[in-house]
C-alpha positions in Angstrom: 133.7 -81.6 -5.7 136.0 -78.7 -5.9 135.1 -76.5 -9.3 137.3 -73.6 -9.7 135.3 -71.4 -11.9 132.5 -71.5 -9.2 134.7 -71.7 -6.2 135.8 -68.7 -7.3 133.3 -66.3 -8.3 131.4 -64.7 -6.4 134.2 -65.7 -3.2 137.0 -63.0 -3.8 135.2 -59.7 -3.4 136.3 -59.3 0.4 139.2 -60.9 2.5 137.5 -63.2 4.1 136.3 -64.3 0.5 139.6 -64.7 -0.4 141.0 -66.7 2.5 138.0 -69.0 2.1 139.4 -69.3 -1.6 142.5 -69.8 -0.4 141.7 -72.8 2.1 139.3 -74.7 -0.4 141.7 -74.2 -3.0 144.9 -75.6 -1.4 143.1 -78.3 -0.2 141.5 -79.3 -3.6 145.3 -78.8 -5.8 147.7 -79.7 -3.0 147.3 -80.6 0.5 145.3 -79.0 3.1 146.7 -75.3 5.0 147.4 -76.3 8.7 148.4 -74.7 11.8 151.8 -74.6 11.5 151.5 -73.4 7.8 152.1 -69.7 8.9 154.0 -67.4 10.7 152.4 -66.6 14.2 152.3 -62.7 15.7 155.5 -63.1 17.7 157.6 -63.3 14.0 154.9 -60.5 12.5 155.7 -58.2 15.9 159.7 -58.2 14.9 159.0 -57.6 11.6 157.4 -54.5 12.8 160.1 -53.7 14.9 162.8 -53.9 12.6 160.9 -51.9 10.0 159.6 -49.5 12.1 155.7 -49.6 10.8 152.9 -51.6 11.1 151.9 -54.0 8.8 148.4 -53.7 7.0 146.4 -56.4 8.8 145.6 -58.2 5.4 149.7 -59.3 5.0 149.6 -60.7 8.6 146.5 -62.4 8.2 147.9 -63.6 4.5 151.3 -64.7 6.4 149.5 -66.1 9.8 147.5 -68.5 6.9 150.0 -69.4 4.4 153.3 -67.6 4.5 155.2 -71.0 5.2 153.7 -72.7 2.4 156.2 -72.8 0.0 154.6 -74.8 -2.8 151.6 -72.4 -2.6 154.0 -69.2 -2.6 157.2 -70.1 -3.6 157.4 -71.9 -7.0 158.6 -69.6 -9.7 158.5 -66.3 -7.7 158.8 -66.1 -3.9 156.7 -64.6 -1.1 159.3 -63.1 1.5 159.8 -64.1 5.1 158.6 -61.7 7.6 162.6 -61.3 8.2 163.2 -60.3 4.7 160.6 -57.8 4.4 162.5 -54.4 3.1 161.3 -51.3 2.0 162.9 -50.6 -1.6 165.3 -48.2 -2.8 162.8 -45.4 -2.8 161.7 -45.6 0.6 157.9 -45.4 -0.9 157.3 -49.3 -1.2 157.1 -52.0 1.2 158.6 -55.4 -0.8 156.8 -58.7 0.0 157.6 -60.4 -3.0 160.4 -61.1 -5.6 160.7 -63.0 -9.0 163.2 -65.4 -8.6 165.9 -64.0 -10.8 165.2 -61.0 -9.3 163.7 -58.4 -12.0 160.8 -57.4 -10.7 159.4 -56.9 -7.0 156.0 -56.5 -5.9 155.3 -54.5 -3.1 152.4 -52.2 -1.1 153.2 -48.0 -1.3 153.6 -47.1 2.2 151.3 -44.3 2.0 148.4 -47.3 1.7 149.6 -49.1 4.9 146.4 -48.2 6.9 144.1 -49.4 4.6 142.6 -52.9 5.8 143.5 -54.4 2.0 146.2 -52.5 1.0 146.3 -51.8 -2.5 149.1 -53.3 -4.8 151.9 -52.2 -6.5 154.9 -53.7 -8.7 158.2 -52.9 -10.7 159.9 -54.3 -13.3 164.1 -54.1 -13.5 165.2 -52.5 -16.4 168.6 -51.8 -18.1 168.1 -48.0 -18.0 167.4 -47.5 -13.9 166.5 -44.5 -14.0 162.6 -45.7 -16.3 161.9 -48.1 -13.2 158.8 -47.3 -11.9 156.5 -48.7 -9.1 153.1 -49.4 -10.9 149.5 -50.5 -10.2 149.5 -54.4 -10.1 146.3 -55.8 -8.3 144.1 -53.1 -6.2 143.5 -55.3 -2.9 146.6 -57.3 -1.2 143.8 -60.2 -0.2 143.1 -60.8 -4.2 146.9 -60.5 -4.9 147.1 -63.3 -2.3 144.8 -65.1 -4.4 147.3 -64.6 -7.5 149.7 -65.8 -6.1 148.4 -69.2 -5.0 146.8 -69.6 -8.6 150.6 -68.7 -10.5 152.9 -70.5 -7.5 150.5 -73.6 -7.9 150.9 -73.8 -12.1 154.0 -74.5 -11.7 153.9 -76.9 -8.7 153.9 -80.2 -10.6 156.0 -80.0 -13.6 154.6 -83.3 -15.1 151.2 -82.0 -15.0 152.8 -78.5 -16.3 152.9 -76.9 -19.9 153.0 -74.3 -21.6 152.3 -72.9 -25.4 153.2 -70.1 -27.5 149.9 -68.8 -28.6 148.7 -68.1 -32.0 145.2 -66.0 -32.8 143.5 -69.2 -33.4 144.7 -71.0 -30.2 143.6 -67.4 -28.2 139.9 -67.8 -30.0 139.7 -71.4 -29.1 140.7 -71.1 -25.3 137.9 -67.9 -25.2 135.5 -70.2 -26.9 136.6 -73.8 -24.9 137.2 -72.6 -21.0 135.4 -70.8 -18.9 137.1 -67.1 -17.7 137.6 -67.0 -14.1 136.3 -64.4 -12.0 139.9 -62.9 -11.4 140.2 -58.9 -12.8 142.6 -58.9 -15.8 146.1 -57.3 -14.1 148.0 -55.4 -14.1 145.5 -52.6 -13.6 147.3 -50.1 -15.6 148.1 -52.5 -18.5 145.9 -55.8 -18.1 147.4 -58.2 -19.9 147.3 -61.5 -17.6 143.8 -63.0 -17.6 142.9 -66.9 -16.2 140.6 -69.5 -17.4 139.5 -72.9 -15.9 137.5 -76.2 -17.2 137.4 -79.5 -15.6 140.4 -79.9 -13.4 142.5 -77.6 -15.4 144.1 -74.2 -15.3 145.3 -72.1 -17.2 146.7 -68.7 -17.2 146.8 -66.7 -20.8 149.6 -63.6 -20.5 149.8 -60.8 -22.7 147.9 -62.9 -25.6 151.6 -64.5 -25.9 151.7 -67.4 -24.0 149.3 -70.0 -22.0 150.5 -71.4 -18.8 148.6 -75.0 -18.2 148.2 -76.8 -15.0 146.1 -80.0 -14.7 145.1 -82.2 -12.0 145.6 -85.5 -13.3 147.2 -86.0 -16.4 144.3 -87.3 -18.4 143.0 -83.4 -18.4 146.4 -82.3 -19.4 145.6 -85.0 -22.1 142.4 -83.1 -22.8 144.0 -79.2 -23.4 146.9 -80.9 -26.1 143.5 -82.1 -27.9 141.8 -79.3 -28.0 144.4 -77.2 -28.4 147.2 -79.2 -30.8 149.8 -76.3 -30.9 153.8 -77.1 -30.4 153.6 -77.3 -27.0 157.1 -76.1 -24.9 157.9 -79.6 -22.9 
């Protein structure tokens, strides 16, 4: 039986960790990754070309794995196609990622290409352009990988979806009901964003604010409303 909080301790501290995560994962909460589920080197190689830099060997392993899986990496926010891969405005940051009204990108500094597992950077769009700034978001692309899967895949079943506006109380009782998962709170420079898990539920607390819910089955989702009897959003 697939148990998040152990599947994922203990399994993220390394790439290879953090594919196996990956694998177990999707094929647990949705349906197993398969061979045709990523992108293969010819697609990677053009990206390359038309960029004019090598990719860190973490993204093309991350897109060889998953990078077609849309309902692992395309929910809310979207990974980008190898195609779409642009280096921003400052010509410092590679772009893989966007949220999908656009405000905010996530992206690798170039100057960290060569590393194996690239470290992670992101920016939020702001009224005043000239206060954007590229910031520290996850410190190995591998474990943002992971991120992803987790965020794209809470939002993957809207029936089996919620989310609650969060009073002190309700932040005491998820600290003292679920069990916090073995993900760093993010982003680095401000770590607001920090995941929990019990039996065949997940759940994502941000910025002490709000708390993203995702069950398997709907008698877990059944389980948070009771422990947690807040005015839930839908």
């Amino acid at each position: 039986m697939f148990d998040l909080r152990t599947e994922l301790a203990g399994t993220i501290d390394n790439r290879d960790g953090s594919w196996g995560f990956i694998r177990r994962f999707a094929a647990a909460w949705s349906t197993p990754l398969g061979e045709r589920d990523g992108y293969d080197a010819a697609d990677l190689d053009a990206a390359e070309q038309r960029l004019g830099l090598r990719l860190p060997t973490v993204l093309r392993e991350a897109y060889a794995l998953l990078g077609r899986r849309g309902d692992l990496t395309g929910n809310q926010d979207r990974l980008l196609t190898p195609e779409e891969l642009y280096i921003d405005d400052t010509g410092q940051v590679l772009v893989y990622r966007l949220e999908n009204q656009h405000v905010a990108e996530w992206g690798i500094p170039l100057d960290a290409l060569e590393r194996e597992d690239s470290r992670t950077v992101y920016r939020a769009s702001m009224a005043d352009k000239s206060a954007e700034l590229w910031a520290p978001w996850l410190d190995r692309l591998s474990l943002a990988f992971v991120e992803i899967v987790l965020s794209e895949t809470l939002i993957a079943e809207e029936e089996l979806f919620n989310f609650l506006d969060l009073t002190p109380d309700d932040i005491a009782l998820v600290e003292a009901t679920y069990e916090r998962l073995a993900m760093p709170a993010y982003p680095a420079d401000e770590p607001s964003i920090v995941w929990f898990a019990g039996p065949d539920v997940l759940l994502r607390q941000d910025a002490g604010a709000c708390l993203m819910v995702r069950a398997r089955t709907p008698e877990a989702l059944d389980e948070v409303y009771e422990t947690l009897d807040g005015e839930w959003n839908l």
